[in-house]
C-alpha positions as CSV (number, residue, x, y, z in Angstrom):
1,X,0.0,0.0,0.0
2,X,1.4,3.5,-1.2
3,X,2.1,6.1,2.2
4,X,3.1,9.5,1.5
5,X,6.7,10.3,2.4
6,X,5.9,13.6,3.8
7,X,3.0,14.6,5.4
8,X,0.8,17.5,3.3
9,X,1.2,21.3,4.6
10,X,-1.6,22.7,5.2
11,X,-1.2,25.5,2.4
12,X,-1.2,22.2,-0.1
13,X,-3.9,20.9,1.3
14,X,-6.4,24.3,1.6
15,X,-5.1,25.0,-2.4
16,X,-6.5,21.9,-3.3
17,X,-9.8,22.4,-1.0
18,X,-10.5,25.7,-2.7
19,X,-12.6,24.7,-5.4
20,X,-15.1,22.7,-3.3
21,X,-17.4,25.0,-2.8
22,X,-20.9,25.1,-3.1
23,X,-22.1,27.1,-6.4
24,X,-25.2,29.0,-6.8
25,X,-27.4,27.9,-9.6
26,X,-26.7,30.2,-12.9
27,X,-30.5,32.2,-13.9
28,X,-30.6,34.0,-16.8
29,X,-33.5,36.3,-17.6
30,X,-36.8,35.8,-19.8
31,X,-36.9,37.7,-23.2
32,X,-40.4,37.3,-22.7
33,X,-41.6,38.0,-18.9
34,X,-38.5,39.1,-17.5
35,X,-38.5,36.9,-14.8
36,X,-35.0,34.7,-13.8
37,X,-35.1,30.9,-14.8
38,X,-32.5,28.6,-15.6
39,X,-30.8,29.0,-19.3
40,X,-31.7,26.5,-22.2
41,X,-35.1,26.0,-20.8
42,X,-38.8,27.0,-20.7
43,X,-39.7,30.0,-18.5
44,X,-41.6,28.5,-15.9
45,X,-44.1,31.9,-15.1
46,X,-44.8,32.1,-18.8
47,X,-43.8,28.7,-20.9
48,X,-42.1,30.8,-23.3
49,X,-39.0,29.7,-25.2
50,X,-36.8,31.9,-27.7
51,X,-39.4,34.2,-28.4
52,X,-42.6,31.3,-28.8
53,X,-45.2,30.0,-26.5
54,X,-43.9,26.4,-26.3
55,X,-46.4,25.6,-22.7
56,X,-49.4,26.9,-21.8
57,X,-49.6,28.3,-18.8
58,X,-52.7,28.8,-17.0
59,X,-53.5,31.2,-15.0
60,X,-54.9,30.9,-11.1
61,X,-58.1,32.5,-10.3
């Protein structure tokens, strides 16, 4: 079994641990509605996609 030789600073270690953190989701906004939904999908408040109606959504009364 291999063992390290040295053991790891803890500058090495944090470097490596830098890029573990936890992202926020990327939002883009709706040509249509405005409104911030995730990119390369239909707007959820108004089922438009590039510029069409691709869902209907219906409206609560």
């Amino acid at each position: 079994m291999a063992v390290p030789k040295r053991k790891t600073s803890k500058a090495r270690r944090n470097k490596r641990r830098a890029n573990l953190r936890v992202n926020s989701p990327t939002l883009s906004r709706c040509s249509h509605c405005h409104q911030l939904k995730p990119p390369h999908s239909v707007c959820p408040n108004c089922g438009y996609y590039g510029g069409r109606e691709v869902v209907k959504i219906e409206e609560e009364l």
